[in-house]
C-alpha positions in Angstrom: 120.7 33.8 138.5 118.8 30.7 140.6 120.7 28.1 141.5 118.0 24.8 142.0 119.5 21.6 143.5 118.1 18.5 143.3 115.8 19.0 140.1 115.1 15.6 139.4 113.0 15.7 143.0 109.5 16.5 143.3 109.8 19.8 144.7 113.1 20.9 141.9 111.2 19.9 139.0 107.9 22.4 140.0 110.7 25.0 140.9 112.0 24.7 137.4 109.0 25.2 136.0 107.9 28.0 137.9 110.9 29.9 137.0 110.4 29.3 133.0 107.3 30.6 133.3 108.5 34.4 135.2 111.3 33.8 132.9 113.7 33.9 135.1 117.1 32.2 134.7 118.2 29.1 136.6 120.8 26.4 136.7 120.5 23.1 138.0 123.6 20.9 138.3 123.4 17.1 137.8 124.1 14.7 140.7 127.6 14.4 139.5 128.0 18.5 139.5 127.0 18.7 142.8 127.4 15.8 145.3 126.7 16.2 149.0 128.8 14.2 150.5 132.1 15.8 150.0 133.1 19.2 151.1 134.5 19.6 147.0 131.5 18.0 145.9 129.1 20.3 147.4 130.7 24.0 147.0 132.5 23.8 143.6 129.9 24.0 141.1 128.6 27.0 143.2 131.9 28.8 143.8 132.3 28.2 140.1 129.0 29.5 138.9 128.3 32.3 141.1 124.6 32.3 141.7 122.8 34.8 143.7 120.4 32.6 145.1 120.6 28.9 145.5 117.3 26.9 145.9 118.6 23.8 148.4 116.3 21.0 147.6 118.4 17.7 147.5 118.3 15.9 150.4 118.8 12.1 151.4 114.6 12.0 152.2 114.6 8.1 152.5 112.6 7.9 155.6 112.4 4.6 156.7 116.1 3.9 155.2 117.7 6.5 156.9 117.5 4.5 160.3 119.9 1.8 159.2 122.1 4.1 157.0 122.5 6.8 159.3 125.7 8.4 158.5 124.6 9.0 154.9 121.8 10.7 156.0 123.4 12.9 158.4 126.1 13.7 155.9 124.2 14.7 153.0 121.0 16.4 155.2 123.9 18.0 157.3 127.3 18.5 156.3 125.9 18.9 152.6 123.8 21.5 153.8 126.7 23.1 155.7 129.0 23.2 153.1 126.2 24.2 150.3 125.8 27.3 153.3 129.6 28.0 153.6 130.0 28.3 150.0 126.8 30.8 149.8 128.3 33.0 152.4 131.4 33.1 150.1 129.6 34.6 147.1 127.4 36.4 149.0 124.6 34.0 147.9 121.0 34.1 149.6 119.9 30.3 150.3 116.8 28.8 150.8 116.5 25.4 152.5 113.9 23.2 152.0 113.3 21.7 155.9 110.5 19.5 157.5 108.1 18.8 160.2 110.2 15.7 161.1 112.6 18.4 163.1 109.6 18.2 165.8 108.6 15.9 168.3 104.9 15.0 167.1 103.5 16.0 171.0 100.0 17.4 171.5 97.4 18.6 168.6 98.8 22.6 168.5 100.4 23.6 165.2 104.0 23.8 165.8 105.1 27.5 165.9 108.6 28.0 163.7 110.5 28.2 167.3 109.1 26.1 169.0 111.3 23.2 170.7 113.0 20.8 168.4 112.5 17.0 169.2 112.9 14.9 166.2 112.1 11.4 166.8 113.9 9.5 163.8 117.3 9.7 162.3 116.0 11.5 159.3 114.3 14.3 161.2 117.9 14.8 163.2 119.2 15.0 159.8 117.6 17.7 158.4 117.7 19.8 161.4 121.4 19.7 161.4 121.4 21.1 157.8 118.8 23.7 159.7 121.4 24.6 162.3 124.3 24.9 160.3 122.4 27.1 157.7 121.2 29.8 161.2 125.0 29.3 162.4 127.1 30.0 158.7 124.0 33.1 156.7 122.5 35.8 157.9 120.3 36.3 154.0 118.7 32.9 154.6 115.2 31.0 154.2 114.4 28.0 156.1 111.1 26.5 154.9 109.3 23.6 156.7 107.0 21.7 154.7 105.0 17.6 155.1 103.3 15.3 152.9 104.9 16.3 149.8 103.5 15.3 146.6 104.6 16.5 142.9 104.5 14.4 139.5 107.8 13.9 139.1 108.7 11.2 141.6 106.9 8.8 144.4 104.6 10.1 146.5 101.5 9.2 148.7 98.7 10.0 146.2 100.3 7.7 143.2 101.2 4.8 146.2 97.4 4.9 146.9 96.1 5.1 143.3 98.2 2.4 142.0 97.2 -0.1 144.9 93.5 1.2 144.0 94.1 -1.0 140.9 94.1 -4.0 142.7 92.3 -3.2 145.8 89.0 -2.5 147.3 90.0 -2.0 151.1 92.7 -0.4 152.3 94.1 0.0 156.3 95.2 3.3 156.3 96.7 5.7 159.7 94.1 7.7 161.0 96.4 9.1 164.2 98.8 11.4 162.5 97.7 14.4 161.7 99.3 16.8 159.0 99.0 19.1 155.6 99.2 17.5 152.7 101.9 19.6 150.3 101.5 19.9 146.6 105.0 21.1 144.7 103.3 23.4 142.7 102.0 25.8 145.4 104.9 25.5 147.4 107.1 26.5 144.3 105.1 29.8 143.3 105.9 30.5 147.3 109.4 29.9 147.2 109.9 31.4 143.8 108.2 34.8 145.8 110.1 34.6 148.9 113.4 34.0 147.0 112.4 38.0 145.4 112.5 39.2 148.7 114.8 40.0 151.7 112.3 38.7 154.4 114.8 36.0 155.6 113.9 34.0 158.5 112.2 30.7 159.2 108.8 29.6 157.8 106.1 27.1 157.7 104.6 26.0 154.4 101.9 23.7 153.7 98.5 23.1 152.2 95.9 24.5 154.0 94.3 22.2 156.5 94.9 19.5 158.5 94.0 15.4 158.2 95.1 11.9 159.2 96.5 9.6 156.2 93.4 8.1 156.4 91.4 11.1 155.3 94.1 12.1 152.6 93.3 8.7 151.3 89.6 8.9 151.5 89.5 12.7 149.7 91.9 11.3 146.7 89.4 8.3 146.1 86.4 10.6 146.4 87.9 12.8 143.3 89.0 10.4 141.5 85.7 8.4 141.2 87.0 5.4 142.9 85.2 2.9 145.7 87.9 1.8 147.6 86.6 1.2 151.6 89.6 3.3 153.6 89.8 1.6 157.3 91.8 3.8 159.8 94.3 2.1 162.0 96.9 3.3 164.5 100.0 3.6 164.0 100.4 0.8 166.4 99.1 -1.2 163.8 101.6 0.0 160.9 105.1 -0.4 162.2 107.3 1.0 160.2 111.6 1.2 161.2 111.5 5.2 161.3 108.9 6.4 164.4 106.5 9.1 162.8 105.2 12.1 164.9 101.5 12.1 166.0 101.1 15.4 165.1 102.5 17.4 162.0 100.4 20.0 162.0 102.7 23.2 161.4 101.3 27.2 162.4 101.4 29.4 159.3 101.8 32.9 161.3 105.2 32.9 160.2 104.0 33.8 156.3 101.0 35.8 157.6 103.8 38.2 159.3 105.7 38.5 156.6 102.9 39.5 154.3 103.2 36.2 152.4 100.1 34.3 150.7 99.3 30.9 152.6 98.5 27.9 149.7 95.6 27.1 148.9 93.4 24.1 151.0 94.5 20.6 150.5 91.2 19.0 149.2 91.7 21.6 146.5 95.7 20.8 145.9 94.8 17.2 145.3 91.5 18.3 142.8 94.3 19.8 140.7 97.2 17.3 140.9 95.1 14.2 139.9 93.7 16.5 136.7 97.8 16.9 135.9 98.2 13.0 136.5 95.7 12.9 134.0 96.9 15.2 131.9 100.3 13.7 131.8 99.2 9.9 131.5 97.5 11.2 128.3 93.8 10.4 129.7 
């Protein structure tokens, strides 16, 4: 049995789905079953339930937020983590944790290898790479899986930011100087859903293929959906936001590669498919 937290998230929902369609049995405990910021909170619905595997997909992910509420952060992205890892290691459990390329510095234009240095440069990045260290330090049967630019349809992301201010826009200053993959939930599910099969444990990078700015994002989900909105890159500079971004998000998919695991699909083809579920679920 799967054990999915965080379901009403972008990636938990697609997880959920992708195991109702292998047909494979999951759980997935409400906020109030399992609450990260207590040591109780966090282990007894899992002690109690016994999974094999549990998919760790809740996280505080409030970017910008997380600078002035720091200690929430770190305690859910953290010592939630930790003690979702301790109770695991009691039932033998394998775990997979969701991870990001905040954990990095943002240096240079080479795709971040999976061991390359850490250097996160905001509080959330620290966060999450806590929840990283405790999950190396407390399992030996565990998946760590960076990912960027997540988008799903249940939830806020990017794609539905930019369409909705497409209502009432026809120019838009976008960042053109950080450079990442675009990540759609339901590729990265069928890819967790695989690894979680195996034994291959380890640390991974996941994302679309391909790299881009947000600028260029923003430009390719106009362009397929058949709107003229003029996209004008800016530096970051130019966008200050209270959480620093990295420059560069690209993350190196040799990680999957070695481990005989398919890479998703490109990132111009991700959106193509997520704007025809939009549709699809807006009734159009």
């Amino acid at each position: 049995m799967i054990l999915i937290t965080g379901i009403l998230g972008q990636l938990g929902y697609d997880l959920s789905r992708e195991f109702t369609k292998r047909g494979i049995e999951y759980i997935a405990p409400s906020l109030e079953e399992l609450e990260l910021t207590t040591e109780a909170g966090a282990k007894n619905f899992i002690l109690e339930k016994k999974p094999e595997t549990v998919m760790h997909c809740a996280a505080y992910t409030a970017v910008d937020k997380a600078e002035s509420e720091e200690e929430l952060a770190i305690t859910v992205n953290g010592m939630g983590t930790r003690w979702v890892a301790e109770a695991c290691r009691e039932i033998g459990a394998k775990m997979i944790y969701i991870s990001t390329d905040y954990v990095f510095g943002g240096d240079g234009k080479i795709p971040y290898e999976v061991d390359d240095e850490k250097k996160p440069v905001n509080v959330y990045g620290r966060s999450k790479l806590l929840g990283e260290d405790a999950v190396r330090m407390i399992l030996k049967k565990y998946f760590i899986v960076r990912t960027s630019w997540v988008f799903g349809i249940n939830g806020h992301n990017f794609i539905k930011t930019m369409l909705r201010l497409a209502e009432t826009k026809k120019n838009l200053r976008v960042v053109n100087d950080q450079i990442g993959s675009p990540t759609y939930t339901v590729d990265l599910a069928k890819l967790l859903a695989d690894m979680a099969a195996t034994e291959k444990f380890g640390t991974y990078h996941a994302t679309n293929e391909g790299f881009c700015s947000w600028a260029e994002f923003t430009e390719e989900i106009f362009k397929q959906a058949g709107l003229e909105v003029e996209v004008e890159g800016i530096p970051t500079i130019e966008y200050p936001t209270p959480a620093r971004r990295p420059f560069n998000s690209r993350l190196s998919k040799k990680s999957l590669d070695e481990a005989g695991f398919e890479r998703l699909p490109t990132w111009q083809d991700a959106v193509k498919r997520y704007l025809v579920e939009l549709n699809t679920a807006s009734g159009r």
